[in-house]
Backbone as CSV, one residue per row, in Angstrom:
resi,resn,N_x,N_y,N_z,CA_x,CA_y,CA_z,C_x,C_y,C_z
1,UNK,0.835,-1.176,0.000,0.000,0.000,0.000,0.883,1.244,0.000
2,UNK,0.691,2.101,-1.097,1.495,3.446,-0.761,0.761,4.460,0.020
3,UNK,1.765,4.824,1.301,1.720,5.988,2.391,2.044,7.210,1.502
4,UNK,1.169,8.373,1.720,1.460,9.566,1.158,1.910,9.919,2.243
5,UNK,2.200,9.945,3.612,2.426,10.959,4.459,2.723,10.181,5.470
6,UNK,3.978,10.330,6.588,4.403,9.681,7.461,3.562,10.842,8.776
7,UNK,3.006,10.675,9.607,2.615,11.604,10.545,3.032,11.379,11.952
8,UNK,4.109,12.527,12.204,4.942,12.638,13.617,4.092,12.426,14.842
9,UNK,4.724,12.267,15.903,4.125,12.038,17.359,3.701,12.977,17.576
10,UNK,4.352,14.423,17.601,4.070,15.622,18.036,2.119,16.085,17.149
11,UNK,1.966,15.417,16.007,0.329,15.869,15.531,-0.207,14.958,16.113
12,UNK,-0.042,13.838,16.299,-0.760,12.839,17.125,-1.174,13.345,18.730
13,UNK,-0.168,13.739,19.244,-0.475,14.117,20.487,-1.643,15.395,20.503
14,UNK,-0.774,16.759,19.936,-1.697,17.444,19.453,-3.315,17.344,19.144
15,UNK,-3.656,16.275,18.218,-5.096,15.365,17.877,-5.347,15.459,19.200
16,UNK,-4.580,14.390,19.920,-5.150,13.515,21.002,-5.751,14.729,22.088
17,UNK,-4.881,15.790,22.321,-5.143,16.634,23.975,-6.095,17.815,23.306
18,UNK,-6.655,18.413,23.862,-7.941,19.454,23.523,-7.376,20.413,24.000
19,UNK,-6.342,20.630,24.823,-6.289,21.818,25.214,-4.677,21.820,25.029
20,UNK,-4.357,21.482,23.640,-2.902,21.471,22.947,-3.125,22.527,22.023
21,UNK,-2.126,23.638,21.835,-2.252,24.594,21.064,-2.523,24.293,19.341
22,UNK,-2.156,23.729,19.214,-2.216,22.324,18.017,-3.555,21.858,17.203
23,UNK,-3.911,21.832,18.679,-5.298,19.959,18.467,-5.755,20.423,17.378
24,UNK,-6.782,21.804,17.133,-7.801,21.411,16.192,-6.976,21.415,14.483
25,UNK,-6.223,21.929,14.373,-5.187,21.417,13.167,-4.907,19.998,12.868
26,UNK,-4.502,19.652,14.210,-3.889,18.075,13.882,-5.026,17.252,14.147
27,UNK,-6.103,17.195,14.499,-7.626,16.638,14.793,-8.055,16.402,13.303
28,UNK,-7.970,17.866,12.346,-8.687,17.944,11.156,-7.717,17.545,9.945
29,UNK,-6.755,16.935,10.053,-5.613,15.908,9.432,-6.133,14.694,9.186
30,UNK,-6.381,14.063,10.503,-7.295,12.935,10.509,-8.685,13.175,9.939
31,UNK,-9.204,13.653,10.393,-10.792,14.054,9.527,-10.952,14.680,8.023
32,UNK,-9.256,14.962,7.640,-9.781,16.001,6.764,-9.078,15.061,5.584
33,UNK,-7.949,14.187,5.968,-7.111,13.440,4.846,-7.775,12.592,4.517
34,UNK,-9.308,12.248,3.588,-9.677,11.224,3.297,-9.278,10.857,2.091
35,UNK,-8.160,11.762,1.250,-7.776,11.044,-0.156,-6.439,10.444,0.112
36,UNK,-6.075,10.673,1.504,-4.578,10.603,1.549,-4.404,9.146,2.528
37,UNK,-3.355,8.661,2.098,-3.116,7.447,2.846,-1.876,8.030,4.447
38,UNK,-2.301,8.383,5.097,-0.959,8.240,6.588,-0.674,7.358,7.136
39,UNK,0.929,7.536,7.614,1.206,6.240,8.193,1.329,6.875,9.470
40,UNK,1.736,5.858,10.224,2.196,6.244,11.699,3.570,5.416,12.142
41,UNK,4.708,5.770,12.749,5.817,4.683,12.818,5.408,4.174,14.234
42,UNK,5.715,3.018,14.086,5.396,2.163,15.418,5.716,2.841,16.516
43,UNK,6.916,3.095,16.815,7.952,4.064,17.723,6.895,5.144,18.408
44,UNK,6.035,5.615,17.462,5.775,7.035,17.428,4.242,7.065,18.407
45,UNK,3.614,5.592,18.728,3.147,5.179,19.322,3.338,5.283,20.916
46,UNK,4.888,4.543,20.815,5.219,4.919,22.397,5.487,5.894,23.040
47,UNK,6.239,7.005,22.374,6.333,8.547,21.979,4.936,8.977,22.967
48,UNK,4.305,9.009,21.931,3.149,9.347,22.132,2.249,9.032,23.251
49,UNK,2.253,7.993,23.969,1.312,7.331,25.348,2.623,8.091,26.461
50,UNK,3.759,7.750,26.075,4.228,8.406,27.244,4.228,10.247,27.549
51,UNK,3.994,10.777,26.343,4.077,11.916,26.470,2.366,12.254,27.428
52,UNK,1.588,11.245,26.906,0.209,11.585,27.307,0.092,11.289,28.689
53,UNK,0.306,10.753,29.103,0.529,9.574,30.307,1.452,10.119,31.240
54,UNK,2.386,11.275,30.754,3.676,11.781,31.899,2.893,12.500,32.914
55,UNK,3.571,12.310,34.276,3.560,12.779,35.294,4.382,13.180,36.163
56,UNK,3.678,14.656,36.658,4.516,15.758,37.839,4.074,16.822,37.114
57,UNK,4.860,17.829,38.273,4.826,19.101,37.862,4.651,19.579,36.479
58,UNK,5.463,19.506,35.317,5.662,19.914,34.168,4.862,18.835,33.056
59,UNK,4.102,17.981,33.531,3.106,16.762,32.776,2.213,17.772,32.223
60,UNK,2.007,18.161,30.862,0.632,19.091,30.060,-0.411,18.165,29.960
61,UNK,-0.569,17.293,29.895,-1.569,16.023,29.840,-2.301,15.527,30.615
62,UNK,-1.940,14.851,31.527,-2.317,13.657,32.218,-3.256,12.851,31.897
63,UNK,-3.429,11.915,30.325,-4.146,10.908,30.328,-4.194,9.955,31.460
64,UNK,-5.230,9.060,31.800,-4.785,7.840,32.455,-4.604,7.051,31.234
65,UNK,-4.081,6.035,31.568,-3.367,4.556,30.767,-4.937,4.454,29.731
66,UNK,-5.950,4.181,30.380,-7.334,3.199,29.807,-7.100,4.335,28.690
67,UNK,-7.540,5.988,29.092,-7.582,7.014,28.141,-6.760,6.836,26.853
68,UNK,-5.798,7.145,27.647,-4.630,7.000,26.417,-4.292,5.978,25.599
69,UNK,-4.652,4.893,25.836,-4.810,3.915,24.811,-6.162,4.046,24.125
70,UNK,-6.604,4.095,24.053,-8.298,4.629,23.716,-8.149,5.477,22.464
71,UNK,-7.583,6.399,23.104,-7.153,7.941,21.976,-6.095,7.369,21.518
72,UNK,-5.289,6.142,20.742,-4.144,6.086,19.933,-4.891,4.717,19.151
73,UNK,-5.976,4.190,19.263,-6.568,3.244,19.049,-7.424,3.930,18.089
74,UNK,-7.845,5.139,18.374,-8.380,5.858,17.635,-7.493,5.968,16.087
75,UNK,-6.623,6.564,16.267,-5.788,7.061,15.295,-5.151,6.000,15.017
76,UNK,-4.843,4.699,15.330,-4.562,3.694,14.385,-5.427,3.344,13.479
77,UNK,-6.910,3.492,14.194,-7.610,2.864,13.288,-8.037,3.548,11.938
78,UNK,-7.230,4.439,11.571,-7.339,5.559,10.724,-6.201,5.651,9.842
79,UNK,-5.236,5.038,10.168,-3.813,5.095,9.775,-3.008,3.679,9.761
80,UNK,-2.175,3.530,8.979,-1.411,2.423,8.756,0.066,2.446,9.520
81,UNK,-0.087,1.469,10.076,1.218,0.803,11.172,2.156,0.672,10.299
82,UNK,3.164,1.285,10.620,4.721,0.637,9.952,5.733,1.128,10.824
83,UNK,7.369,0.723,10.150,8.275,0.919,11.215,9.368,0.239,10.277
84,UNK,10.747,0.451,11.640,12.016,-0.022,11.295,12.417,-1.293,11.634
85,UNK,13.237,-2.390,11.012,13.228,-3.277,11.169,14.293,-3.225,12.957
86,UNK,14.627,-4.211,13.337,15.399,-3.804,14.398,16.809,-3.904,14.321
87,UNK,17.330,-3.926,13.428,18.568,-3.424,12.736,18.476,-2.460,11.752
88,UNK,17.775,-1.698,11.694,17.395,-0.733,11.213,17.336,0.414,12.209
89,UNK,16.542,-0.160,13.232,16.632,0.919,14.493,17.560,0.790,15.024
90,UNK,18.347,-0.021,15.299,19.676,-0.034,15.847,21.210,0.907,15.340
91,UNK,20.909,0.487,13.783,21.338,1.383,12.639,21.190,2.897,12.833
92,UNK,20.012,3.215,13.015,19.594,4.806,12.950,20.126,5.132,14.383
93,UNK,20.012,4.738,15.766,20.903,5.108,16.774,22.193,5.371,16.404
94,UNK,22.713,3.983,16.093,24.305,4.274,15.962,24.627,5.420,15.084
95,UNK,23.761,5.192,13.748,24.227,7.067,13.019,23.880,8.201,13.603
96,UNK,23.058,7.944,14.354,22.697,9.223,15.481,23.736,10.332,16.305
97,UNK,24.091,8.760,16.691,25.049,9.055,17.764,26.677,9.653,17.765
98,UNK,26.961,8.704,16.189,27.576,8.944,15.496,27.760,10.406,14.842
99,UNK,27.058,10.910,14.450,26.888,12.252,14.167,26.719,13.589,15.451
100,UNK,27.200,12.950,16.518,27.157,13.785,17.732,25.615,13.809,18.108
101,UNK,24.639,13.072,17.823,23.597,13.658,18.559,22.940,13.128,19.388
102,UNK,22.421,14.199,20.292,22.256,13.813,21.591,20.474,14.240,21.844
103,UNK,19.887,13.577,22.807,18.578,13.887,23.498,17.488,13.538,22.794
104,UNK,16.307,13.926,22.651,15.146,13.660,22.107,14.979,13.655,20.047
105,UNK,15.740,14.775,19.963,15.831,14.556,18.333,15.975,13.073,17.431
106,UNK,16.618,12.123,18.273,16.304,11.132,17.942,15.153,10.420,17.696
107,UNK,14.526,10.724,18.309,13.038,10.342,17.864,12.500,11.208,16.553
108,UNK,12.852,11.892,15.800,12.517,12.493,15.040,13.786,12.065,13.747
109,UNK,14.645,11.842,14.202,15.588,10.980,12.893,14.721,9.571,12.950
110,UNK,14.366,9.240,13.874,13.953,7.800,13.399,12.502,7.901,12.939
111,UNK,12.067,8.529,12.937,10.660,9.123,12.125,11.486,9.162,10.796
112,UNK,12.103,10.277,10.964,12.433,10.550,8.871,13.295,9.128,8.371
113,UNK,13.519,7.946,8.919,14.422,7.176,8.791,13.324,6.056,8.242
114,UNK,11.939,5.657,9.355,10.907,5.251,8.363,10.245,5.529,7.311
115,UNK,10.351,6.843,7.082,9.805,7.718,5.775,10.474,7.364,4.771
116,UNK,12.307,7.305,5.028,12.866,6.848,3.619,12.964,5.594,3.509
117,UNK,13.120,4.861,4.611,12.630,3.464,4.474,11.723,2.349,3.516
118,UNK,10.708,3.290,3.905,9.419,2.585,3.090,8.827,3.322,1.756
119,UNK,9.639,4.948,1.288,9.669,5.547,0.240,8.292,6.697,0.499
120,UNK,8.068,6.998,1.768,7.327,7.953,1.946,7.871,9.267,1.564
121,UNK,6.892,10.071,0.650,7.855,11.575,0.146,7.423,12.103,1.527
122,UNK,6.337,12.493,2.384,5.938,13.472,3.127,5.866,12.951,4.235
123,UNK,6.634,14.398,5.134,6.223,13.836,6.812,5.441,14.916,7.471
124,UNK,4.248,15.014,8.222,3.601,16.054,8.547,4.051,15.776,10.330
125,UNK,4.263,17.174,10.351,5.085,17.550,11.737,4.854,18.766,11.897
126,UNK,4.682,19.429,13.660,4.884,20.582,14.261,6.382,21.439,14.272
127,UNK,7.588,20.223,14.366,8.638,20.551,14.264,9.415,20.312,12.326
128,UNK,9.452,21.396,12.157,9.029,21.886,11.001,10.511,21.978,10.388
129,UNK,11.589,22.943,10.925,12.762,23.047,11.015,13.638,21.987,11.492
130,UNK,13.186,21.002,12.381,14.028,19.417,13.009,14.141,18.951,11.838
131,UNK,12.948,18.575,11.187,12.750,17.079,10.200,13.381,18.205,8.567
132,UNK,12.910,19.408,8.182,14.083,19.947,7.585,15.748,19.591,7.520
133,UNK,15.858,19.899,8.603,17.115,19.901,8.749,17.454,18.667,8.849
134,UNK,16.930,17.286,9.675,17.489,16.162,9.150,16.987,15.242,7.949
135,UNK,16.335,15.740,7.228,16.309,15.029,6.043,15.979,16.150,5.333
136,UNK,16.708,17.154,4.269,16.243,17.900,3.405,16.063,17.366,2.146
137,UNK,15.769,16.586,1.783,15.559,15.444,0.661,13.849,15.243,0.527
138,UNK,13.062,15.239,2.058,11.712,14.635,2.261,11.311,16.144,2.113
139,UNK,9.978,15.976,1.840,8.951,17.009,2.269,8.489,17.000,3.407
140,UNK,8.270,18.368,4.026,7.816,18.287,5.428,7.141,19.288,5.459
141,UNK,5.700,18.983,5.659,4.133,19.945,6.077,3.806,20.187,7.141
142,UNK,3.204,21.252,7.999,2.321,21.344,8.973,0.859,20.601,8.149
143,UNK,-0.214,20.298,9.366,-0.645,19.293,8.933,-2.041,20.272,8.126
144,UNK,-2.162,21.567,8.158,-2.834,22.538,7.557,-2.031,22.609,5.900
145,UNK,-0.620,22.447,6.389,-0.183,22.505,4.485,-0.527,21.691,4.072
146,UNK,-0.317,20.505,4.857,-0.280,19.151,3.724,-2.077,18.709,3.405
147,UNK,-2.902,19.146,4.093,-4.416,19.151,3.631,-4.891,19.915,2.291
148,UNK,-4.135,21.264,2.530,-4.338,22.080,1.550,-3.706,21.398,0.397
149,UNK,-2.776,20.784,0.512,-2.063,20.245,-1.187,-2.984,18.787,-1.545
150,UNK,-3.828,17.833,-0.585,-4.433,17.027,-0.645,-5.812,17.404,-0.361
């Protein structure tokens, strides 16, 4: 099946929380891409429940567990599962790391890493300038551009 569009954790989450500066953009991605095929990377799954799911002080969320699986169950069922093999993900660390980099951006190389993987041209993302800058080869939409071109 060809994926037109790989879609980051950061619109997923966005979708998921109502009171994310985001949501109703990344809400109407899902509602609004009915010609477009999205994928989701497996990874981007766990990303995602833990970001929803974090707790303390600085937690914007607080799904409980039942919730938050609920709301990603949602958006699977809307979107197609794919991912890196596990030498593949192992692969994309080591060049990671390799290239000096450090902290969370990794999760966002291994997003653009399934995109070229599986020959996805487009990744729709909040971080707009990250996935730029590590893959300037892919296209990369807010999820308002990439509706408007679909």
């Amino acid at each position: 099946m060809k994926i037109d569009a790989l879609v980051d954790s950061n619109v997923i989450i966005a979708a998921l929380a109502g009171e994310h500066e985001h949501h109703t953009a990344s809400a109407d991605l899902f509602d609004g891409a009915r010609g477009a095929t999205l994928g989701i990377a497996a990874h981007s799954y766990a990303e995602a429940y833990s970001t929803l799911t974090r707790r303390g002080p600085h937690a914007p969320f607080r799904f409980t567990a039942e919730e938050a699986w609920a709301a990603l169950e949602s958006v699977r069922s809307v979107t197609q599962l794919i991912g890196l093999t596990p030498a593949q993900t192992f692969e994309t660390v080591r060049s990671y790391a390799g290239d000096g980099g450090i902290g969370p951006r990794l999760y966002d190389r291994m997003i653009g890493e399934v995109a070229v993987a599986h020959g996805i041209p487009t990744i729709i993302t909040w971080n707009i300038g990250h996935m730029r800058g590590l893959f300037p080869a892919l296209e990369v939409r807010t999820p308002g551009d990439f509706l408007q071109v679909h």
